[in-house]
PDB file as gemmi writes it, atoms N, CA and C in Angstrom:
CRYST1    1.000    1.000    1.000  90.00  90.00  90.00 P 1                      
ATOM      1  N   UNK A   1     110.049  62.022 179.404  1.00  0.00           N  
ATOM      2  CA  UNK A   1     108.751  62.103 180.023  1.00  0.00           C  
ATOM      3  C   UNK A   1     108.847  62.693 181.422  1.00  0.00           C  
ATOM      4  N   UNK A   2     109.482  62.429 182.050  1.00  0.00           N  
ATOM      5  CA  UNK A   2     110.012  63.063 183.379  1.00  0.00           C  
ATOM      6  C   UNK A   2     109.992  64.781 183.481  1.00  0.00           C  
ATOM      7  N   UNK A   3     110.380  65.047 182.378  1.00  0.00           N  
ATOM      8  CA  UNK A   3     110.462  66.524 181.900  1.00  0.00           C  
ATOM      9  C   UNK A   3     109.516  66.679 182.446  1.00  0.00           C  
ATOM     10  N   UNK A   4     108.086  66.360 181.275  1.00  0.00           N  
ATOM     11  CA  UNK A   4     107.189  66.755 181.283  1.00  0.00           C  
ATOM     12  C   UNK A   4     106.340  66.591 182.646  1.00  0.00           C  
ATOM     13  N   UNK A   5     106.057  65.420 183.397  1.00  0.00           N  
ATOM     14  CA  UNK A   5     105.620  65.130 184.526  1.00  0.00           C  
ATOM     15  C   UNK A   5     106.207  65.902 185.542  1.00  0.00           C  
ATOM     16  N   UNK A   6     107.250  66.309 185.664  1.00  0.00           N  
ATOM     17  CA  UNK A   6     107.668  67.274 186.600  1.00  0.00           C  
ATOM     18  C   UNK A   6     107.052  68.977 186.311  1.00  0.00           C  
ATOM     19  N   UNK A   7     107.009  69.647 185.396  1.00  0.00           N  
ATOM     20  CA  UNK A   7     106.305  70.614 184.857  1.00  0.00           C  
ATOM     21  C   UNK A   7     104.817  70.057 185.408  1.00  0.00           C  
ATOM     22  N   UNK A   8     104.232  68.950 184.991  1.00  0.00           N  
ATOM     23  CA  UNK A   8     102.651  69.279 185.808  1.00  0.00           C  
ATOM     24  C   UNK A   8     102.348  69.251 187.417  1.00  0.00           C  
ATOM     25  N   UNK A   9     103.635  68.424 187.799  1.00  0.00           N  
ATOM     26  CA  UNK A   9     103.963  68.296 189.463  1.00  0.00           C  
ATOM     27  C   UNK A   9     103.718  69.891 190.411  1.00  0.00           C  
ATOM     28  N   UNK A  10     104.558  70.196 189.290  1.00  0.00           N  
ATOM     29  CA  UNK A  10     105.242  71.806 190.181  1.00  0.00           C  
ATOM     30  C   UNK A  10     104.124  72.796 190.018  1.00  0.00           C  
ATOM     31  N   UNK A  11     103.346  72.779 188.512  1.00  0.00           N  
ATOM     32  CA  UNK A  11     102.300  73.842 188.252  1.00  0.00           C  
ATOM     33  C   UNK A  11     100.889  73.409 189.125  1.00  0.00           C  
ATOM     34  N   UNK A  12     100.601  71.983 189.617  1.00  0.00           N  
ATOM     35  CA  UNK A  12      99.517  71.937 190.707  1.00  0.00           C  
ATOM     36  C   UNK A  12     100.069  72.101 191.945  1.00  0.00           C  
ATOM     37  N   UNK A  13     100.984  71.306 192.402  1.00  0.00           N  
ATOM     38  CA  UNK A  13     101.280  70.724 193.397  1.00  0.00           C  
ATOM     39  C   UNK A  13     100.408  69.758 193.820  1.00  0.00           C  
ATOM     40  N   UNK A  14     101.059  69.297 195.212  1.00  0.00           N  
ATOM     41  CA  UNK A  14     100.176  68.429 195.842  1.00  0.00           C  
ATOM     42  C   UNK A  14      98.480  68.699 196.319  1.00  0.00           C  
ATOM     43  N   UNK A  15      97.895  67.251 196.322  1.00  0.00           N  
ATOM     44  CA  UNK A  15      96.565  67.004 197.085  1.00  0.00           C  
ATOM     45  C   UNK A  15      95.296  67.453 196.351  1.00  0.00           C  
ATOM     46  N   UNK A  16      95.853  67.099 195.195  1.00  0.00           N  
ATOM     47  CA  UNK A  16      94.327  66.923 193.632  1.00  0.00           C  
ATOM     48  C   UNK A  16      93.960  65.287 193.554  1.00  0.00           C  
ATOM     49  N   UNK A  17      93.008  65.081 192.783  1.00  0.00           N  
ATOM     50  CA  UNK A  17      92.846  63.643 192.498  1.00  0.00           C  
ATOM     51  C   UNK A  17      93.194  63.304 191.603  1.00  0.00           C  
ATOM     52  N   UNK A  18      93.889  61.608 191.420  1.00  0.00           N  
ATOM     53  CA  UNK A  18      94.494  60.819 190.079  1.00  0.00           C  
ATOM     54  C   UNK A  18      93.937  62.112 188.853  1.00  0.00           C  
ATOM     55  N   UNK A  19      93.019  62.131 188.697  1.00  0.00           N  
ATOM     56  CA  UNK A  19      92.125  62.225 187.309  1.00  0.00           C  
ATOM     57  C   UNK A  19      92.981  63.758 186.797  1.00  0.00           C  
ATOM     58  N   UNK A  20      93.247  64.341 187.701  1.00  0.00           N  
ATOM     59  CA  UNK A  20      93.615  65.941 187.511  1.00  0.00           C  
ATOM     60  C   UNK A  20      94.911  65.435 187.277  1.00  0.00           C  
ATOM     61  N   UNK A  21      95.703  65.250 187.944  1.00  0.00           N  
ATOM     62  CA  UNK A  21      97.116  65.085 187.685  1.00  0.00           C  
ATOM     63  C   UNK A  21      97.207  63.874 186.189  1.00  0.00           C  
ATOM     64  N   UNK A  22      96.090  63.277 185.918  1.00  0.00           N  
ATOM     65  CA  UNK A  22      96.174  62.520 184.264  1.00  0.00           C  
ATOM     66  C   UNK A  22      96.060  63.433 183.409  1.00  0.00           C  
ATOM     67  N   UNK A  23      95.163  64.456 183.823  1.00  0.00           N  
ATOM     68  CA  UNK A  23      94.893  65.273 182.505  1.00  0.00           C  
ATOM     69  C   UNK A  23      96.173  66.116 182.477  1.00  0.00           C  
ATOM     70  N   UNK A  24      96.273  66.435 183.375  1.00  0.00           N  
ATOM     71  CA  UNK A  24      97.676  67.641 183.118  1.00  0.00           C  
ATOM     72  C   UNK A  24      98.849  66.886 182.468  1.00  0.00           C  
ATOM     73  N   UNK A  25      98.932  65.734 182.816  1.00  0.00           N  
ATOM     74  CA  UNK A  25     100.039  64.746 181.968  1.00  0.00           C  
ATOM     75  C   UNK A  25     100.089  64.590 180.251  1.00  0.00           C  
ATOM     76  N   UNK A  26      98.626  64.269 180.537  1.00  0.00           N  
ATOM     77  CA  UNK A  26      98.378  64.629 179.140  1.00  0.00           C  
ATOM     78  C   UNK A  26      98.580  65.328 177.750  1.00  0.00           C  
ATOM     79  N   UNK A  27      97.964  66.820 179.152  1.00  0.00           N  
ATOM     80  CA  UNK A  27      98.077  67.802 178.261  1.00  0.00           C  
ATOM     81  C   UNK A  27     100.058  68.266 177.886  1.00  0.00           C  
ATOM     82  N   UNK A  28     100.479  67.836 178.560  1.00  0.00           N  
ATOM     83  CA  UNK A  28     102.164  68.196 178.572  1.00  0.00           C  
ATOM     84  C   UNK A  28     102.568  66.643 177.765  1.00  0.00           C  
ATOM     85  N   UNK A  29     101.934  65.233 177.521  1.00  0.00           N  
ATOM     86  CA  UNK A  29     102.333  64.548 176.701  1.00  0.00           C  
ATOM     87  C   UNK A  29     101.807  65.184 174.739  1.00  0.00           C  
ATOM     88  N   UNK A  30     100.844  65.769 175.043  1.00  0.00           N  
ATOM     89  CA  UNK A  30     100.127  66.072 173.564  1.00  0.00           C  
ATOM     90  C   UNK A  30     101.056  67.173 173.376  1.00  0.00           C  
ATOM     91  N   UNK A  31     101.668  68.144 174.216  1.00  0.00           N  
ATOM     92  CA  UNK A  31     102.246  69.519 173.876  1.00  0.00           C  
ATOM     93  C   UNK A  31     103.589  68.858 173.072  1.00  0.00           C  
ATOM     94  N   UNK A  32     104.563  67.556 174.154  1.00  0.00           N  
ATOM     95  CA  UNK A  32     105.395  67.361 173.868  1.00  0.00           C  
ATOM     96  C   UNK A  32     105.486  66.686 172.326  1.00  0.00           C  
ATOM     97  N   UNK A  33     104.422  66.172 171.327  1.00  0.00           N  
ATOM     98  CA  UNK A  33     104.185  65.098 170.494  1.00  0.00           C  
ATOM     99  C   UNK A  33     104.381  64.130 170.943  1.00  0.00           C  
ATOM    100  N   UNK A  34     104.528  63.173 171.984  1.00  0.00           N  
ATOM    101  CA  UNK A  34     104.255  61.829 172.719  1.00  0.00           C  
ATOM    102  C   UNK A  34     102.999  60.826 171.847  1.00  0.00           C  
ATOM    103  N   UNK A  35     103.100  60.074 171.555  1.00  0.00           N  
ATOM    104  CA  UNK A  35     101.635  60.038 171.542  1.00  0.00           C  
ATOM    105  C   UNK A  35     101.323  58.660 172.807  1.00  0.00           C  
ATOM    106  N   UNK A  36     100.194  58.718 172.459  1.00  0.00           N  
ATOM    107  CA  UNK A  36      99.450  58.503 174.039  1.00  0.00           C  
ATOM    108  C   UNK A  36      98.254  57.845 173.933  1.00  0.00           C  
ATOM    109  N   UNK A  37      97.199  57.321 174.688  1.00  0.00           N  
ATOM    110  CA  UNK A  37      95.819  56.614 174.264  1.00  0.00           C  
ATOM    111  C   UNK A  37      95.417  56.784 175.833  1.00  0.00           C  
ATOM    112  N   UNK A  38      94.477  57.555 176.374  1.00  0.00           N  
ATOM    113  CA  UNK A  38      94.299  57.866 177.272  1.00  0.00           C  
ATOM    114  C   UNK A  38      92.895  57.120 178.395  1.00  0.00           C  
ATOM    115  N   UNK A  39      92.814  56.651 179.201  1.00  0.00           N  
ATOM    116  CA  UNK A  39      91.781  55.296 179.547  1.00  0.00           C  
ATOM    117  C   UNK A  39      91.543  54.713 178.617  1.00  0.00           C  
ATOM    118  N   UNK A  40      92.679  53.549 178.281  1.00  0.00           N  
ATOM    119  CA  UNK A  40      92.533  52.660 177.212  1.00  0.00           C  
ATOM    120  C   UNK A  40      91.585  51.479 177.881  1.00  0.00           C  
ATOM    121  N   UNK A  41      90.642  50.697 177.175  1.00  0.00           N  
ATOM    122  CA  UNK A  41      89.803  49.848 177.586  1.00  0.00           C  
ATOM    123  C   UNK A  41      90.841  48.506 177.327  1.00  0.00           C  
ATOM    124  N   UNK A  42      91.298  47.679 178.591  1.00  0.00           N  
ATOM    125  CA  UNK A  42      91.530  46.266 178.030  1.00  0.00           C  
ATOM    126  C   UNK A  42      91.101  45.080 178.469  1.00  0.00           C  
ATOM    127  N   UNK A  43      90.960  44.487 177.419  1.00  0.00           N  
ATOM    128  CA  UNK A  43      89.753  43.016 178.027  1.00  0.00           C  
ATOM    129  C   UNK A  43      89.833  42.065 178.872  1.00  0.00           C  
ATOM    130  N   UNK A  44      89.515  41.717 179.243  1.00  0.00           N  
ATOM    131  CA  UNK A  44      89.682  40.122 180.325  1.00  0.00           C  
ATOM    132  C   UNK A  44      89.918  39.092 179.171  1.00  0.00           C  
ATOM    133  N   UNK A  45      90.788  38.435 178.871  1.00  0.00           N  
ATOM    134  CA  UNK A  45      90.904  37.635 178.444  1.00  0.00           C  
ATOM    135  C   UNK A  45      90.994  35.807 178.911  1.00  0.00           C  
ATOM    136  N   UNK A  46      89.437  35.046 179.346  1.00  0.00           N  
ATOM    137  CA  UNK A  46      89.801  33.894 180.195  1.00  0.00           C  
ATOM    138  C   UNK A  46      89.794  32.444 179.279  1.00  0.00           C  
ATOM    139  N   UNK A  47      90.579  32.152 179.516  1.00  0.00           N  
ATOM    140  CA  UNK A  47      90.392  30.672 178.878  1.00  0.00           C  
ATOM    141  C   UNK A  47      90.731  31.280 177.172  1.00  0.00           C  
ATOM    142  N   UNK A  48      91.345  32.038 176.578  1.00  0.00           N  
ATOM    143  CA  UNK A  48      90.933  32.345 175.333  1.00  0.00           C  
ATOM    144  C   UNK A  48      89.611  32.761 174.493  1.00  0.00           C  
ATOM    145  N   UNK A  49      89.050  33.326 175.636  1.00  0.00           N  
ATOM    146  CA  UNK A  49      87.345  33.852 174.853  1.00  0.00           C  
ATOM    147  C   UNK A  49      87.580  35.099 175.846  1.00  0.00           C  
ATOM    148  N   UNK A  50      87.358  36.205 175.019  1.00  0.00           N  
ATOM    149  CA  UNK A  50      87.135  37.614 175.561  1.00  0.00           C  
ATOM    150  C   UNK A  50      86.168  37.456 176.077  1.00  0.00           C  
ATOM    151  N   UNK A  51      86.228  37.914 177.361  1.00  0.00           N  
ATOM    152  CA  UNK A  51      84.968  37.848 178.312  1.00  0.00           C  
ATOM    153  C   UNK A  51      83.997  39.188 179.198  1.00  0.00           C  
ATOM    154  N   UNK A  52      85.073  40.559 178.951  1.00  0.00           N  
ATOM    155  CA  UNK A  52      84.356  41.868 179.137  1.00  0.00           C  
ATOM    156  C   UNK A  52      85.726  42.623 178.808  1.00  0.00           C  
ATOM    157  N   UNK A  53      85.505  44.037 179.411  1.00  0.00           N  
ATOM    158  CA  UNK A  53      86.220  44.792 180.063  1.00  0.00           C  
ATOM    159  C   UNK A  53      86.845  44.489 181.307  1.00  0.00           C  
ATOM    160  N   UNK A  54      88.295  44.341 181.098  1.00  0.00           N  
ATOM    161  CA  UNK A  54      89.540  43.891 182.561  1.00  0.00           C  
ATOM    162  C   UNK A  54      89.370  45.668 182.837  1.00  0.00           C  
ATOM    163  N   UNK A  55      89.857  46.102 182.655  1.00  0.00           N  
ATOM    164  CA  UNK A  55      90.331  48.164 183.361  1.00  0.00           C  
ATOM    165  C   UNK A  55      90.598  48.877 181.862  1.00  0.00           C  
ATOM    166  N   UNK A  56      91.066  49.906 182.838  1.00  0.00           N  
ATOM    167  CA  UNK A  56      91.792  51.077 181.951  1.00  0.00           C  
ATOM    168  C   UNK A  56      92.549  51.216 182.486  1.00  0.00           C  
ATOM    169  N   UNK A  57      93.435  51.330 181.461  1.00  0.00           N  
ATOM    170  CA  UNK A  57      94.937  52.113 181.688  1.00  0.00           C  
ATOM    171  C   UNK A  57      94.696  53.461 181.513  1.00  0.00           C  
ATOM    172  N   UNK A  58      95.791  53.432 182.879  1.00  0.00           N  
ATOM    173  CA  UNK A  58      95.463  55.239 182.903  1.00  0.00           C  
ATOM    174  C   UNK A  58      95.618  56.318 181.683  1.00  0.00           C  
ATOM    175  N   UNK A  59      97.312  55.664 181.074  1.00  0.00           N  
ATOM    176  CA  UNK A  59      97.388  56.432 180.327  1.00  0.00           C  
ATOM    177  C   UNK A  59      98.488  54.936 179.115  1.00  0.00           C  
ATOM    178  N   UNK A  60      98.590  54.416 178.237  1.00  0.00           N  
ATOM    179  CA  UNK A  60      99.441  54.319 177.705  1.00  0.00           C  
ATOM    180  C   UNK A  60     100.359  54.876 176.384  1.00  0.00           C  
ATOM    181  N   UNK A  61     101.436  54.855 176.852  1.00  0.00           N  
ATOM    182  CA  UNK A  61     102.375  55.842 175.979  1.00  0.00           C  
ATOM    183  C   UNK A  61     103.183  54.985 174.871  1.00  0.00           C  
ATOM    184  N   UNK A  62     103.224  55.107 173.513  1.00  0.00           N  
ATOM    185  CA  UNK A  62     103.706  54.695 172.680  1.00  0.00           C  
ATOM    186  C   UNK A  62     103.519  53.168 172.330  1.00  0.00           C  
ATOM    187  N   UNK A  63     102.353  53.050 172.631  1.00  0.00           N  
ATOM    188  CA  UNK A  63     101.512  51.833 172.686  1.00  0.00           C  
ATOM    189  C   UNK A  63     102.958  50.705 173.223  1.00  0.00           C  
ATOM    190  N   UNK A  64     103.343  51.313 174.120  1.00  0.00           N  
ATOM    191  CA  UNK A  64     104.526  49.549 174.981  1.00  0.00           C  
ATOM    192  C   UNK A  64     104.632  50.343 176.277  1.00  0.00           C  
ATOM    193  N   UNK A  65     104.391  50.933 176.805  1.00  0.00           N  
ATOM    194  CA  UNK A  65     104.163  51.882 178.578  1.00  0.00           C  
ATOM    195  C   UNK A  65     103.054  52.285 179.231  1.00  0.00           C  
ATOM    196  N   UNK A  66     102.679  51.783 180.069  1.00  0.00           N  
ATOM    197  CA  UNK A  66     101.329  51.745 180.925  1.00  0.00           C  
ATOM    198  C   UNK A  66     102.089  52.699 181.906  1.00  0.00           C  
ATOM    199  N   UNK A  67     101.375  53.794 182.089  1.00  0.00           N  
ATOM    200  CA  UNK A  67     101.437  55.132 183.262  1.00  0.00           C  
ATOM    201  C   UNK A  67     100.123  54.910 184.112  1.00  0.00           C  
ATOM    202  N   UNK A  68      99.883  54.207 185.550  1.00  0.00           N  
ATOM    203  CA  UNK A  68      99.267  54.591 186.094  1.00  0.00           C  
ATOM    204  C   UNK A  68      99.527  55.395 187.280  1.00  0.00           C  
ATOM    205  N   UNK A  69      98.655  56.482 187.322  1.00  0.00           N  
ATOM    206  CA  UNK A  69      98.858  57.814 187.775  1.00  0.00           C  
ATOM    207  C   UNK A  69      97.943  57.550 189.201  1.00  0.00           C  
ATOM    208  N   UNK A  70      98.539  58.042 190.580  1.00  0.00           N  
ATOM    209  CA  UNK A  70      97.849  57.907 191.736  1.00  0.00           C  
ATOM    210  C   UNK A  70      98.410  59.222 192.051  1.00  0.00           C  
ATOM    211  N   UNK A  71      97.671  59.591 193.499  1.00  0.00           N  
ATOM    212  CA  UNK A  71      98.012  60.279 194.495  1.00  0.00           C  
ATOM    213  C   UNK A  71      97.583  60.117 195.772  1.00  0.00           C  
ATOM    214  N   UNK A  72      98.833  59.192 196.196  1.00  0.00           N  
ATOM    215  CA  UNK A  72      98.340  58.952 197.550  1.00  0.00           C  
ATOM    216  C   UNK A  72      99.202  59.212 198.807  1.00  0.00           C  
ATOM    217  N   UNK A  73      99.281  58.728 199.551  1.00  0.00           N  
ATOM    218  CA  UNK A  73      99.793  59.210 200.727  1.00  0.00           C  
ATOM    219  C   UNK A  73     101.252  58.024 200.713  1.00  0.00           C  
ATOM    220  N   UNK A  74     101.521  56.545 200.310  1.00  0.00           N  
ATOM    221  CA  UNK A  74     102.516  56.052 199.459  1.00  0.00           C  
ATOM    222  C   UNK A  74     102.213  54.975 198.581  1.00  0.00           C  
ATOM    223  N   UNK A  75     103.198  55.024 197.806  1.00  0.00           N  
ATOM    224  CA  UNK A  75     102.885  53.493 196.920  1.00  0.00           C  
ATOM    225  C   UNK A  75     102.580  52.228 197.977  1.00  0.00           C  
ATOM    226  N   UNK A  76     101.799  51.693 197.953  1.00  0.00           N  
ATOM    227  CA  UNK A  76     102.136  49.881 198.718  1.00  0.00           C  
ATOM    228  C   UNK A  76     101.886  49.278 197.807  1.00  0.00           C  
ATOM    229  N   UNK A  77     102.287  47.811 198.514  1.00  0.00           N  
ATOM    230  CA  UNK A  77     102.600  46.544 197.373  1.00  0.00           C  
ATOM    231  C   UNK A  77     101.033  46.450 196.423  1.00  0.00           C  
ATOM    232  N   UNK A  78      99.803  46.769 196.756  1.00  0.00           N  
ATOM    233  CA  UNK A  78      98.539  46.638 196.146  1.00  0.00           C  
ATOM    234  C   UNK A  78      98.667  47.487 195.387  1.00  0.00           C  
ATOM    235  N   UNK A  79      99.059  48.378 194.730  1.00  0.00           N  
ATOM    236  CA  UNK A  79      99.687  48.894 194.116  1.00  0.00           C  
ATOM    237  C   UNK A  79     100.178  48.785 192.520  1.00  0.00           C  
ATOM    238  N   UNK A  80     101.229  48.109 193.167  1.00  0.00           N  
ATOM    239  CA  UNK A  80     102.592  47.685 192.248  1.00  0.00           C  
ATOM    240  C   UNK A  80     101.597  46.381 191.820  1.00  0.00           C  
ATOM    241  N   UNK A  81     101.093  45.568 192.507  1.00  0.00           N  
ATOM    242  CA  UNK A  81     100.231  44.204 191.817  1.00  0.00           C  
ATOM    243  C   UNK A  81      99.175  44.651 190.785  1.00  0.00           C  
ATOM    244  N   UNK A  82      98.770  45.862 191.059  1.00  0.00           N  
ATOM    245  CA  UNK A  82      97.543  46.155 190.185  1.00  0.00           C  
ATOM    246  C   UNK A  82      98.144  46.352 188.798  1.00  0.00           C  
ATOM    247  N   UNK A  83      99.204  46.815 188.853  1.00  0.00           N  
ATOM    248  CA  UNK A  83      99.895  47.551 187.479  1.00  0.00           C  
ATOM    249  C   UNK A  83     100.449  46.314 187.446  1.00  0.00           C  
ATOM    250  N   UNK A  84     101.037  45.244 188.025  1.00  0.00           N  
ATOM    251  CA  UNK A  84     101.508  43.970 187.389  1.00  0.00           C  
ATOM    252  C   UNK A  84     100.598  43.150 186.843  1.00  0.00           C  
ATOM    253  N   UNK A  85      99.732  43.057 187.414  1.00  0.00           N  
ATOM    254  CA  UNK A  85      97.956  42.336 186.295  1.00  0.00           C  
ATOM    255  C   UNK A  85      97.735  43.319 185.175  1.00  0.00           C  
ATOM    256  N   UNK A  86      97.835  44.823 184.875  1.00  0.00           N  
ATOM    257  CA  UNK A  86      97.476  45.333 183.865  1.00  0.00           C  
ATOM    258  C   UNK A  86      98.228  45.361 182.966  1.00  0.00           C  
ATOM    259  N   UNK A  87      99.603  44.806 183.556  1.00  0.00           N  
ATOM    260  CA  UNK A  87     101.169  44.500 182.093  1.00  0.00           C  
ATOM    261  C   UNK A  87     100.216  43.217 181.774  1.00  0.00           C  
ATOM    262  N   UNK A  88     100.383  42.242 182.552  1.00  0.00           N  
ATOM    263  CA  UNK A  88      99.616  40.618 181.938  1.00  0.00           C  
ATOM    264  C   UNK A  88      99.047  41.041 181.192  1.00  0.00           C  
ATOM    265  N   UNK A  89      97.570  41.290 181.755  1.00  0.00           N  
ATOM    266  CA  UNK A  89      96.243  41.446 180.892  1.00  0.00           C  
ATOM    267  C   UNK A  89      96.582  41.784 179.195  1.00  0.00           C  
ATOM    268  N   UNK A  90      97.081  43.145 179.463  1.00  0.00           N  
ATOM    269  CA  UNK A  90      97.713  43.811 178.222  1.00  0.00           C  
ATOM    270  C   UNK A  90      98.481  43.306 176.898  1.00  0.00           C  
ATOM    271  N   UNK A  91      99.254  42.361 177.687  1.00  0.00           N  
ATOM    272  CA  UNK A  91     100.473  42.187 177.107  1.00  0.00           C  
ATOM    273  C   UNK A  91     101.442  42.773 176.844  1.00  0.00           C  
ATOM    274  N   UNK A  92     101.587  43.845 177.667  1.00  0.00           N  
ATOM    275  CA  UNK A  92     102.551  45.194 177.323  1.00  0.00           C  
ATOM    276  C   UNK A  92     103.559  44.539 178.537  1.00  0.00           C  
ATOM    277  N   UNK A  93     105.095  45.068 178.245  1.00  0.00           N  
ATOM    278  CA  UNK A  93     106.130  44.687 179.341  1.00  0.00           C  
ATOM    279  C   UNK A  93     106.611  45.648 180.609  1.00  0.00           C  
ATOM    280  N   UNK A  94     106.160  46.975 179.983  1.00  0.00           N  
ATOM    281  CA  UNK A  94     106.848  48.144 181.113  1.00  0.00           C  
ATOM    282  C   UNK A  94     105.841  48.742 181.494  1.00  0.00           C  
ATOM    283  N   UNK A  95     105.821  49.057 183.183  1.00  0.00           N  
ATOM    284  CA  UNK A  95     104.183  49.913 183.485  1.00  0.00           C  
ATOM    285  C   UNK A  95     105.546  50.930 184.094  1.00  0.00           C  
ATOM    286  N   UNK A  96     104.841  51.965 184.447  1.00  0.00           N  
ATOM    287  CA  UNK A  96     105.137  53.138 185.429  1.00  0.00           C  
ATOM    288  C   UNK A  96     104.604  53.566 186.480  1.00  0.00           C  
ATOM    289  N   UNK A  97     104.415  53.488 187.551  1.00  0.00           N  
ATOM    290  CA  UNK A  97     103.479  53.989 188.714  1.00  0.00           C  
ATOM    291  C   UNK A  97     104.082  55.545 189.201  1.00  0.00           C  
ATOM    292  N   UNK A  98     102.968  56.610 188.808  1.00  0.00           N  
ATOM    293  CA  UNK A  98     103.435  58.156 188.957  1.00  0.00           C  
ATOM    294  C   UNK A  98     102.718  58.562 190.572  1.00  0.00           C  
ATOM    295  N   UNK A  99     103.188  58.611 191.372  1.00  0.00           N  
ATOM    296  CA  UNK A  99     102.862  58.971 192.612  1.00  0.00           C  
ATOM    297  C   UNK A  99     102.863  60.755 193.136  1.00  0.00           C  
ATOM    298  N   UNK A 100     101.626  61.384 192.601  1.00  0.00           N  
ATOM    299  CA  UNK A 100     102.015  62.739 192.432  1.00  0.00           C  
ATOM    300  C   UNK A 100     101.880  63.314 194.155  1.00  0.00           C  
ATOM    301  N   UNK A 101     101.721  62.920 194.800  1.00  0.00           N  
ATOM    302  CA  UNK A 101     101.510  63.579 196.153  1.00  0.00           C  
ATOM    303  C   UNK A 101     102.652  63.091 197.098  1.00  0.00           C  
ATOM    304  N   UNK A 102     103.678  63.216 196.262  1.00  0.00           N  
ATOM    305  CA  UNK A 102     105.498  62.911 197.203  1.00  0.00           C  
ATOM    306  C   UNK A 102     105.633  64.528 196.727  1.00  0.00           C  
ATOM    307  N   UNK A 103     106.956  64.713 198.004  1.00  0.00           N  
ATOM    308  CA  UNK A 103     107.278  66.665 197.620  1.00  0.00           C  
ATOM    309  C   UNK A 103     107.812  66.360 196.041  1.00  0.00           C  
ATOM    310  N   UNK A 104     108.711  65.400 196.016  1.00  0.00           N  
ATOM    311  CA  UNK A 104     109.492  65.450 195.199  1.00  0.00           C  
ATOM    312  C   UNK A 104     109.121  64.372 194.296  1.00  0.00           C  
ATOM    313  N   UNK A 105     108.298  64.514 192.833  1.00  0.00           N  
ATOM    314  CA  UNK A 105     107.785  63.624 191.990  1.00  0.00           C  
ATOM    315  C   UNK A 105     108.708  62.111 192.206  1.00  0.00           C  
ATOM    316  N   UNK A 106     110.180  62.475 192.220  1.00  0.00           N  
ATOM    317  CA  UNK A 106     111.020  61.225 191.595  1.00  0.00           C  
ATOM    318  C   UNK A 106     111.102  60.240 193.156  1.00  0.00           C  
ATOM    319  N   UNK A 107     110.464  60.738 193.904  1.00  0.00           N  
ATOM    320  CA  UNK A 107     110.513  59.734 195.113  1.00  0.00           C  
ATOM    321  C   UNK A 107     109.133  58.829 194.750  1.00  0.00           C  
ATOM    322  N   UNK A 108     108.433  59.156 193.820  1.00  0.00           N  
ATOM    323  CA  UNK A 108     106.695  58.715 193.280  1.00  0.00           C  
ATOM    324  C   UNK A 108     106.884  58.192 192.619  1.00  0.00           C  
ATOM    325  N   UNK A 109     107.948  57.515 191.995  1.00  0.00           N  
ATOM    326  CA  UNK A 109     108.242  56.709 190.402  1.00  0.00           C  
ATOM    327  C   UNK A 109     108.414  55.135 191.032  1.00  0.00           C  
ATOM    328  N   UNK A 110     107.687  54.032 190.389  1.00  0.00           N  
ATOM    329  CA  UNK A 110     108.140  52.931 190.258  1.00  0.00           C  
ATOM    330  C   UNK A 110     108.205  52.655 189.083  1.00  0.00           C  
ATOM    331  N   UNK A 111     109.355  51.560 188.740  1.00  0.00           N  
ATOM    332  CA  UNK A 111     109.053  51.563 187.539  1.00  0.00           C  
ATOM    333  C   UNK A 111     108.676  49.541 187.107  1.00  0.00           C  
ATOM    334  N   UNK A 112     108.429  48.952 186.685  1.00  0.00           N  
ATOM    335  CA  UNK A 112     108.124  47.811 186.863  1.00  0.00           C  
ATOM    336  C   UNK A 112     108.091  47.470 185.207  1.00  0.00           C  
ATOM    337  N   UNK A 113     109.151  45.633 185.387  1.00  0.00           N  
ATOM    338  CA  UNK A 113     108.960  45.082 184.389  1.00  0.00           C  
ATOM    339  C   UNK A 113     108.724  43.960 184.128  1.00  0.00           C  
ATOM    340  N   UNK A 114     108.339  43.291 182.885  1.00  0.00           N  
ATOM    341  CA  UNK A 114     107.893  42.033 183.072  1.00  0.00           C  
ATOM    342  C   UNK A 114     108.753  41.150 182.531  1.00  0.00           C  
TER     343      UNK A 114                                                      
END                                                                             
């Protein structure tokens, strides 16, 4: 996946919004055959009674990897917590936080597990 995320890094560059740098991910996860589910809806689950819509995941990959995609100026800990409530919520164990506005994508990677 790195492959591919680096190919959409280099063909925008920096200082687009999340949403642009998702689609281009995308489009280089669909090229690669990845498969993918793209603003997945997942529920609040309280007390054991579904109670709405919790978020979307930005992107999840192979239904067990949550990619949420930012571009900001750096990761902070609010951050890394948001994608640690959307592993909970989920029930999924591995998120990814893609930080496309570092020079160098791989300084933008967290990777987080549960």
């Amino acid at each position: 996946m790195i492959f591919t995320t680096e190919k959409a890094a280099r063909a925008t560059g920096r200082g687009l919004l999340d949403s642009v740098y998702e689609q281009c991910l995308c489009y280089e996860l669909e090229q690669a055959g990845v498969p993918f589910a793209r603003q997945f809806a997942v529920p609040v689950v309280y007390r054991g009674m579904r109670i709405g819509e919790g978020f979307r995941a930005d992107i999840i990959v192979h239904e067990t990897v949550i990619v949420e995609v930012k571009a900001v100026a750096t990761i902070v800990p609010v951050h890394e917590a948001q994608l640690n409530t959307y592993l909970r919520m989920s029930g999924l164990r591995v998120g990814l936080l893609m930080n496309f506005n570092e020079s160098r994508l791989v300084d933008g990677l967290r990777r987080l597990v549960l």
